[in-house]
N, C-alpha and C positions, 0 to 999 in steps of 0.2 A: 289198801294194805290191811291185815289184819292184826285185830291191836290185843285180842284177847280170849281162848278157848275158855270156856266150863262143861264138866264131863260131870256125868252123874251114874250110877249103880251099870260102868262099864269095867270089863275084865276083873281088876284087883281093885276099882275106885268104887268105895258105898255112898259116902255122903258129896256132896257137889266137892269137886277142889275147882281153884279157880286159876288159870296163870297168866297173866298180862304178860304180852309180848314186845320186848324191849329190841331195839337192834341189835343185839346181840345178847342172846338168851340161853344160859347153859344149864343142864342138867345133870347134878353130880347124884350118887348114889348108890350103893353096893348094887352085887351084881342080882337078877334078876328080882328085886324090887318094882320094875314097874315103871321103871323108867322112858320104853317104847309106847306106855299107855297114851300120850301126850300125841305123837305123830300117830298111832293107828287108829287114835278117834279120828284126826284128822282125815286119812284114808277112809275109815268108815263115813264117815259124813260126806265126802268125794262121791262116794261107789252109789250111796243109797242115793243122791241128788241125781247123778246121773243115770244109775238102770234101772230106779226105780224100785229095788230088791232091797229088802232089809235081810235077809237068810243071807248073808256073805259071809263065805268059810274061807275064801285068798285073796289076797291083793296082788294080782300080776304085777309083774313088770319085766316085763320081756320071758327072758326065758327063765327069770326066777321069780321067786314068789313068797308071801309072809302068809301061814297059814295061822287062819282066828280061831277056825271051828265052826263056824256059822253062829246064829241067835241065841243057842242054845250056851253053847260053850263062850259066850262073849260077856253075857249078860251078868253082873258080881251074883256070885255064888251059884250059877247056873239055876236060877229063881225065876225061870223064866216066862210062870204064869201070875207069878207078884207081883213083878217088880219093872220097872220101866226103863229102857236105856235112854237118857238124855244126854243132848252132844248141841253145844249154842257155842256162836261164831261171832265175834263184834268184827268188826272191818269198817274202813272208812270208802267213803264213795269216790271217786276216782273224781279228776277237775270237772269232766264232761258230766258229771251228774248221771239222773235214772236214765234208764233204757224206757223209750217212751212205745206204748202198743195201741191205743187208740187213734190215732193218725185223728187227731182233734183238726190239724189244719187242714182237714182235708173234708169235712164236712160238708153236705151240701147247703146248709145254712150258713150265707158270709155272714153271720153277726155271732158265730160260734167259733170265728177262727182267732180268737183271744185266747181261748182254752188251751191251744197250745202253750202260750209263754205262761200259763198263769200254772201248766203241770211243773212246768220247770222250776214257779216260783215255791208249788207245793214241796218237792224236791230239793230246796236247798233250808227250809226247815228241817230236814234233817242230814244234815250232816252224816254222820256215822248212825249207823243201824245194826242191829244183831238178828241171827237167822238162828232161829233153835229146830233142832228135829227131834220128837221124840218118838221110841221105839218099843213098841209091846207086841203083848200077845194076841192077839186077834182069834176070838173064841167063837164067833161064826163063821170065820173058814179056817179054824186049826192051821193059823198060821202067824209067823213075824210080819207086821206091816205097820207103817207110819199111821201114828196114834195122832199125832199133829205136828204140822209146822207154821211156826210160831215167827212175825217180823217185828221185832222190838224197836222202839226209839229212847235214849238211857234203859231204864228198869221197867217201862212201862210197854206191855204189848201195843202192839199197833192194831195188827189186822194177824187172821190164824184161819188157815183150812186144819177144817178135825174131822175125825171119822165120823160115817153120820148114819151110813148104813150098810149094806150091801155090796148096794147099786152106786152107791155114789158118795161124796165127800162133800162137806158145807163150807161154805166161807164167811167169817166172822169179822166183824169190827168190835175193837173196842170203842165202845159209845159214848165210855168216862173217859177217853186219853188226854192228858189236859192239852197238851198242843194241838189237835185234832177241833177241842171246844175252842182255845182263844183263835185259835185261825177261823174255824167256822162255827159261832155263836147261833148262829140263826138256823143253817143249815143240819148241823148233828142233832138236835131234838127228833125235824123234820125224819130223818134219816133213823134216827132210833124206834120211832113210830111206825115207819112202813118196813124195818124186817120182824121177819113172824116168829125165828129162833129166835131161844136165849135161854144161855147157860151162864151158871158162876163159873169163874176158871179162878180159884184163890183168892175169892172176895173181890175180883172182875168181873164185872157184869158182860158177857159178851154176847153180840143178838146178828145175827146171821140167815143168810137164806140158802137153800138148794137150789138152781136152776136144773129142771130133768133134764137138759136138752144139752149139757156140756158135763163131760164127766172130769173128773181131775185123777185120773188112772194111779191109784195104791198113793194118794196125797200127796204127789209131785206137780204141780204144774207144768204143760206142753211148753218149754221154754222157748219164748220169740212169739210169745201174743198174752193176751191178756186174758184173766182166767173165763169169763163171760161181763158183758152188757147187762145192765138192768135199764129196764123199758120205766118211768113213772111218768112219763107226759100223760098229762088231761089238759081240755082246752082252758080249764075255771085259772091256773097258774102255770103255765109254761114255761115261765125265765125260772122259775125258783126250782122246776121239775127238771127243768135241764142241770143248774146250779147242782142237783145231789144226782142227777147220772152223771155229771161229771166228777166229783167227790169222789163216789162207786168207783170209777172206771181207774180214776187217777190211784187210789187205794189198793183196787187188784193190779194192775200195772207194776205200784210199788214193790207188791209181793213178789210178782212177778221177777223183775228187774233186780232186786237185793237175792234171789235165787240165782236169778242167770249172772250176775257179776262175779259172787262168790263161787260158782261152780266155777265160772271161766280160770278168776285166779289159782283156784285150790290144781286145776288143772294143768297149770302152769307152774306149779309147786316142786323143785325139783329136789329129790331124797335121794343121796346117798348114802350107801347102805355102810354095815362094819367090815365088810372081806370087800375089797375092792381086787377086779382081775386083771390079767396081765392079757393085751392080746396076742394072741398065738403065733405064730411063726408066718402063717397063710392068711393074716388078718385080714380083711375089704371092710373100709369102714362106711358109711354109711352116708348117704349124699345128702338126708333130711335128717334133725334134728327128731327122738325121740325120747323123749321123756322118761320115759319107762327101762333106759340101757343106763340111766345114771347110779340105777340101785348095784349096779355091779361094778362099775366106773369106767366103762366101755366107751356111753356118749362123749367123753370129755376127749380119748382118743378120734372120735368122730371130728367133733368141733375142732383140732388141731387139723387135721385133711382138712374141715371143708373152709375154716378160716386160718390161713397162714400168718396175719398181717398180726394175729394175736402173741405168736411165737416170741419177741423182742421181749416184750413186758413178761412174758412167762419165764423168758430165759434170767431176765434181769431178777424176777422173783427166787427162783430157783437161786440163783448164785445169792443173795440175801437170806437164804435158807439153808445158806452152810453146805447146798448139793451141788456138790463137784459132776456136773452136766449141765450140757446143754442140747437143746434140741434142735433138727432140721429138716426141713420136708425140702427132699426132692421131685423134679418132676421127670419123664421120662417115658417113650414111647416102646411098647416091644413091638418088630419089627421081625416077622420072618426072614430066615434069611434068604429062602427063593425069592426074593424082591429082587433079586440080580445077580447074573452069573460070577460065582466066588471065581472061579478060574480065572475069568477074564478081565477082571478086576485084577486080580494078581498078577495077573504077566504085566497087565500094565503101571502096574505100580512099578513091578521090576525094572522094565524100561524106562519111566520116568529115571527110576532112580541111578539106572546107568549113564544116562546121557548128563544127568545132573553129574554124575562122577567124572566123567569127560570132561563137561565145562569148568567144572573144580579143577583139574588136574592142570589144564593149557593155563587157567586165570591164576593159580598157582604159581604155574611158571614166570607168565611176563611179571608176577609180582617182586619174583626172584631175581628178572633182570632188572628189575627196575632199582631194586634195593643195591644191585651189585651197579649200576652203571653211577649210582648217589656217590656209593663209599670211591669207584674208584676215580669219580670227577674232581672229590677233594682229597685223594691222592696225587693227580697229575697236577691242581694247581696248586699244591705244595710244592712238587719238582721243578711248576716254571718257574714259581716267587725265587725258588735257589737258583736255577742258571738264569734268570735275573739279575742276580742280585751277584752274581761272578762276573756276569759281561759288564755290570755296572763298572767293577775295577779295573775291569782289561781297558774299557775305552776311556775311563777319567784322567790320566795321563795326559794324552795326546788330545784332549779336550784344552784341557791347561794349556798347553801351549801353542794350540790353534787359539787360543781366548789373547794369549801374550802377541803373535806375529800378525793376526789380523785387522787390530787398530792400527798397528805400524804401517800395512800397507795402503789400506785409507787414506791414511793423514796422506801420505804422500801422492797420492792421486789424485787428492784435493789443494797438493802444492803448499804441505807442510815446508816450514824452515830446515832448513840442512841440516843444521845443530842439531833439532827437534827430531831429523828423522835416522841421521847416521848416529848420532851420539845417543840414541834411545835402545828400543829391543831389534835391532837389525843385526847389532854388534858391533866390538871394537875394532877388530879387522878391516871394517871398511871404513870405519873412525877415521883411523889411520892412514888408510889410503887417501881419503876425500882433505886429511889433513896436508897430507904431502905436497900433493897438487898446489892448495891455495899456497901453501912456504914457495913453489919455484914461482906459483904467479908474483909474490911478494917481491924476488929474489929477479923478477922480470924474464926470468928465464922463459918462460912461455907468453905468450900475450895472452889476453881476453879470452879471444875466439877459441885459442886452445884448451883454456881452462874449462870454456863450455862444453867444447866437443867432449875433453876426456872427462869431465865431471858427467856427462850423462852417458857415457859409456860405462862410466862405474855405478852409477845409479841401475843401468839396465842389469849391469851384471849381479849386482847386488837384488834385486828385485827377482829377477830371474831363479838365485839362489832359491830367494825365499819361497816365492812360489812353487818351487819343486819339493821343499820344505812342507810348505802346506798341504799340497797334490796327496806325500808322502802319510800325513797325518790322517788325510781325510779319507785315505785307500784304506787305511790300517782301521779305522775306525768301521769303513762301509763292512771290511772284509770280518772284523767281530760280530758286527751285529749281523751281518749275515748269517754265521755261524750259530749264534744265538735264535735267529728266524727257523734256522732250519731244525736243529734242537726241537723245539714248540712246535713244530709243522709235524714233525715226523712221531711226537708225540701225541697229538689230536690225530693225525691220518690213523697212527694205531689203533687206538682208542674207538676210535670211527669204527674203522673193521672189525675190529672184534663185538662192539655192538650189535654190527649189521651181521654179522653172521649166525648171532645169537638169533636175532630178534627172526631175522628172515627164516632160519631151522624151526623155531617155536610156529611160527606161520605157517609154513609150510605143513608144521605137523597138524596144526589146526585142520588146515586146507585137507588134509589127508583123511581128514574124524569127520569134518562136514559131511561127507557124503555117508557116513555111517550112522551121523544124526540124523539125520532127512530121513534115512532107512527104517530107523528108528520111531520120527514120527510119523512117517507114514502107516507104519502097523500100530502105533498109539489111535492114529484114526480111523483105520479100520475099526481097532477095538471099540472106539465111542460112538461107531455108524451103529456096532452090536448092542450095546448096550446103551439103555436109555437116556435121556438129558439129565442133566442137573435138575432142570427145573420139574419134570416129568416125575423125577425120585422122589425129589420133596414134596408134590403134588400127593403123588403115594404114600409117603410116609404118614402125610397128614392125614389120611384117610382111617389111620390108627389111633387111638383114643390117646389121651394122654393119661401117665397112668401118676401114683405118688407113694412115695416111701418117705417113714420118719422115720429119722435115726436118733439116738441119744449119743451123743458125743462125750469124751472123757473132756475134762478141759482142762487135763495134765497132760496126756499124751497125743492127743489128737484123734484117739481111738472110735471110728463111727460102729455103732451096737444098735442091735435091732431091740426094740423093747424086751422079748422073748429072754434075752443074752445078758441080762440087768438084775439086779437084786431084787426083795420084794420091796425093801421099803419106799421104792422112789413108787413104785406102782401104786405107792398106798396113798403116798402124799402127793401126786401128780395130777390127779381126777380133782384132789379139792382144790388145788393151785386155780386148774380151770374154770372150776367151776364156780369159783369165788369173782375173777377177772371177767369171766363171759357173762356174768350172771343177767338174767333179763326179766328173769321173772319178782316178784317180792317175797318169796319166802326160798332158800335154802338151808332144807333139813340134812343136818350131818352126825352118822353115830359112830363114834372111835375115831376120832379125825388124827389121834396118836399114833392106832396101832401102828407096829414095828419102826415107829421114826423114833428119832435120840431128842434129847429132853431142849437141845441149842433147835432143834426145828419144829419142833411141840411152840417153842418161846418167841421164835419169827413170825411164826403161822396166826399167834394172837395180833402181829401187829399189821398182819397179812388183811385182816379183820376190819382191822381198827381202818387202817386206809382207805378199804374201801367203804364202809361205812358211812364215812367224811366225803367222799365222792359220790354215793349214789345212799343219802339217807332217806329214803321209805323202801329199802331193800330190809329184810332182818333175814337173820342166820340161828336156827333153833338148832344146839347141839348138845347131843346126849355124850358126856364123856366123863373120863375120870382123870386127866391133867389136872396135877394141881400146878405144873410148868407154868397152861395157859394162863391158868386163872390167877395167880402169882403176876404173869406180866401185862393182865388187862386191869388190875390193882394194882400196878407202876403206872401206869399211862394215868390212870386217873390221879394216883398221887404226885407225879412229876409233869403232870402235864405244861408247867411254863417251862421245862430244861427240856424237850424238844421240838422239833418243827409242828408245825399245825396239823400235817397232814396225820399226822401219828398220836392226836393228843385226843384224850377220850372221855365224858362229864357222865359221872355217876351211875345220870338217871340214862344211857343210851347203854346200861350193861343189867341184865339180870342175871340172880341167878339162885338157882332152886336147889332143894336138899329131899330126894324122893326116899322116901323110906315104909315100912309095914310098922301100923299104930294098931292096934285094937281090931287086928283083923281088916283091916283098909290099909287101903296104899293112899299116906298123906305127904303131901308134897307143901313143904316151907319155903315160905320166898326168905332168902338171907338179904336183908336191908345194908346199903351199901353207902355209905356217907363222902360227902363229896368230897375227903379229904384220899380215898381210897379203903377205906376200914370198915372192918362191918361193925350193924350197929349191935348183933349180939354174937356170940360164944358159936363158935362154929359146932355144929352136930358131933356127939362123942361117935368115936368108932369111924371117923373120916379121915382122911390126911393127917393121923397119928402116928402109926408106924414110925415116919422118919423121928418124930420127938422121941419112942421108942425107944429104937436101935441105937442111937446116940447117946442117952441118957439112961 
């Protein structure tokens, strides 16, 4: 990560400014003051590490570009045979440590294969290191070329290739570095004695050799090896001539390695620029990840195609942002439509859908008899419970009094008492008779035999009676409920019929469609003999790319919009949403992260910051702006930080922030000291975020 730029007699900067890089580092400043000086050293330090060219007059980035001027026009005051462009980088070393180039383990002497861990151990003596390059005039070949670069450890050099001649470039050790002596006491004398260079650099003694046989092309090292091997074996010490070719080797290495890391990172540095664009109507975004499309804000619509899964957390941002949108990527195939005959496709749809009209129509029906045969079931057994409930009264009558003359004829079959049976419900009439009798048997008038004979001739006739009595009841009775039987009979028989005629008409008409169905699917299968399978289409279809569209969604109306169809400001503030959330690399550089957003998304956007900050701390965010929105709400977090959640709460020393302005003919850039309470510790620059005290007073 890098922790800290010094710039010296570049563009508007004369004397060294120096800016530690906090996790979140902003740059306030009137307008062209000099404020982009800070990222285009960085770019220039990129460009000359990687092409080796110090004459750089643009810094690509896709199809736009920051032009400098080249050496001439970059250098302060265009002093370009005086004066020297200097640009030093501190950064810390990644967990994994140097990039190691001697392949020590790999040695053909096994008593050498220590040298390995012991580079590694050289290696985490230093921690953080700084890579300086300086940049002049080169007056035997009338040209800009690297004067030296320089690998520091704190304030002190390490090791430096300087120009040396022509032909070729030196590489130096400092000889006094004091970590360099307590690590190797014995060894650095040895090592100061057999190189044959030495110059002062600043009251550094630095002593160095040329090897003719490896060139360091315009004072870049070949990055991915080691600058050259020095040979000092002789047979008188050997362990101690190996001990300083390894020293040597581990020393270039280091150079080596603190060159190729920070080129890697600076690399991976992503800048967006102040005009962020909209993409066009005909956009295709881009399947890889290029660096270089973030200066316009184009990559961030890439990264939205090529990772979906980022979309939720963007949406969720956005709506925290006061932006009434949200986003959605479809996916979707195009599909000629000769893939199959549209015709025959369509008749058969049409058929499908008549036949389906068909079976709707019959299933329709019986639904209609079915609901009519409900209502009129509990219509009819309404009408029997009522002639029911009529016959009930017709036969209760004659029930009674088949209930009355029935026990009477009983008892007497079982040879009930005479009292018991004439004087009961047989009646008095025969009372009377049965009475008579026994007075003439009294009266002697009859004997015995005769009383028996006519007493059971009146008992038959009496019996006889009744019995026809009963016959009479129980006719009357059969003859109701037959009536009543027939009622109920003649009522379901109807009922019956007119179901079955319904039901049987419905059928029939069914029976009459079948064969116009069958007709029907037989030319549905003709059609599917013509045209291909299901499976055969989708086979086909697949054979077409899948393609993707993002939409921007209202999330008032439901309204899907192509980016193109949207206002500017989301276009402005949507590149940095992503590219804050996707962020991978450890620097993201932003300029005007405000333009055309309102001052409630200017004030989310710092806590946009602050979040992720707290989740991925050795990322930093360098931004050149004039929000005083932000800066106002990243001096709330720091001063309220116990009245919100953690994720959002922000200490002091993880916010910088700068005040660029023209002093004395230089662009002097002030660090504003910020106290942990949220205040700074001195009087904010006159002529800055006044206005508002201004206008109001």
């Amino acid at each position: 990560m890098i922790k800290k730029i010094d710039i010296t007699n570049f563009k508007g900067v004369k004397d060294n400014v120096s800016i530690d890089l906090k996790p979140i580092t902003l740059l306030f400043g009137p307008n062209s003051v000099g404020k982009s000086t800070i990222l285009h050293a960085l770019f220039l330090f990129r460009e000359i590490l990687q092409t080796r060219e110090c004459d750089v007059a643009k810094f690509s980035f896709g199809e736009d570009s920051i032009d400098i001027g080249g050496f001439k026009n970059y250098i302060y005051n265009h002093l370009y045979e005086e004066l020297e462009t200097s640009i030093k980088v501190d950064f810390e070393l990644p967990d994994d440590g140097l990039i190691e180039y001697s392949h020590y383990d790999e040695w053909d002497d096994p008593q050498l294969n220590f040298y390995f861990e012991k580079y590694q151990e050289i290696g985490s003596l230093f921690p953080n290191l700084a890579l300086e390059i300086k940049i002049g005039w080169i007056k035997d070949e009338l040209k800009p070329g690297v004067k030296s670069l320089s690998v520091y450890s704190g304030e002190e050099i390490l090791t430096q290739i300087r120009y040396h001649s022509l032909t070729n470039y030196a590489f130096y050790i400092n000889v006094n570095n004091s970590l360099l002596l307590d690590s190797f006491p014995e060894e650095m004398p040895q090592i100061s004695s057999s190189l044959d260079l030495e110059i002062p650099d600043n009251g550094v003694v630095m002593k160095g050799v040329v090897n003719p046989f490896v060139k360091i092309p315009n004072g870049i090292p070949e990055w991915g090896k080691a600058i050259h091997k020095l040979d000092f074996f002789n047979e008188e010490n050997i362990e101690s001539n190996k001990d300083i070719q390894f020293i040597l080797n581990s020393l270039s290495d280091m150079t080596v390695s603190a060159g190729e890391l920070l080129l890697d990172e600076l690399n991976k540095m992503v800048y967006i620029g102040p005009l962020r664009k909209l993409p066009d109507r005909n956009f295709i975004a881009r399947n890889k990840n290029e660096n270089e499309r973030w200066f316009s804000g184009l990559a961030a619509w890439d990264v939205l195609y090529q990772n979906p899964e980022l979309i939720p957390s963007i949406n969720n941002w956005l709506k925290k942002l006061k932006i009434e949108y949200k986003l959605e990527l479809v996916e979707y195939r195009e599909v000629p439509t000769n893939i199959f005959s549209t015709k025959d496709s369509d008749n058969r749809i049409d058929l499908i859908n008549e036949i389906q009209s068909l079976i709707s129509e019959r299933t329709d029906e019986f639904n209609n008899i079915q609901s009519d045969i409900e209502t009129r079931m509990q219509k009819m057994f309404g009408e029997i419970r009522g002639i029911m409930a009529a016959n009930y009264k017709k036969i209760y009558e004659p029930s009674q009094e088949l209930k009355k003359i029935v026990p009477s004829i009983a008892a007497a079959g079982i040879g009930a008492s005479i009292g018991t049976l004439f004087g009961g419900p047989l009646g008095a009439a025969a009372g009377m008779a049965v009475g008579g009798l026994i007075g003439q048997f009294k009266n002697k008038k009859i004997s015995s035999d005769e009383l028996e004979d006519k007493l059971k001739k009146e008992l038959e006739t009496t019996l006889q009676t009744e019995k026809e009595k009963i016959f009479n009841l129980i006719d009357q009775i059969e003859d109701r409920n037959d009536e009543t039987e027939r009622k109920i009979t003649s009522m379901i028989s109807e009922f019956r019929n007119e179901v079955q005629e319904r039901l049987l008409a419905n059928i029939e008409m069914f029976q009459s469609q079948v064969e116009t169905i069958n007709d029907k699917l037989i030319k549905i299968q003709s059609i599917n003999d013509q045209l291909k399978t299901e499976q055969s289409l989708r086979s086909e279809i697949y054979k077409y790319p899948v393609m993707k569209r993002l939409y921007i969604i209202d999330r008032n109306t439901g309204v899907k919009l192509l980016p193109y169809d949207i206002g500017v400001g989301i276009s402005q503030i949507l590149p940095i949403v992503v590219a804050v959330i996707n962020q991978k690399s450890s620097i993201l550089a932003i300029e005007q992260p405000e333009l055309h957003n309102h001052p409630a998304i200017q004030v989310e956007l710092a806590d946009l910051l602050i979040y992720e900050v707290n989740r991925k701390p050795d990322f930093l965010y360098l931004i050149e702006t004039h929000s005083e929105h932000m800066l106002l709400r990243l001096l709330k977090r720091i001063r309220k930080s116990n009245e919100v959640e953690e994720n959002l709460q922000l200490k002091s020393d993880n916010l910088g922030v700068y005040f660029v302005e023209i002093f004395d003919e230089s662009v002097l850039i002030t660090p504003q000291e910020i106290k942990a309470d949220g205040r700074f510790s001195n009087r904010w620059p006159n002529g800055f975020f006044e206005e508002r005290k201004k206008e109001l007073f």
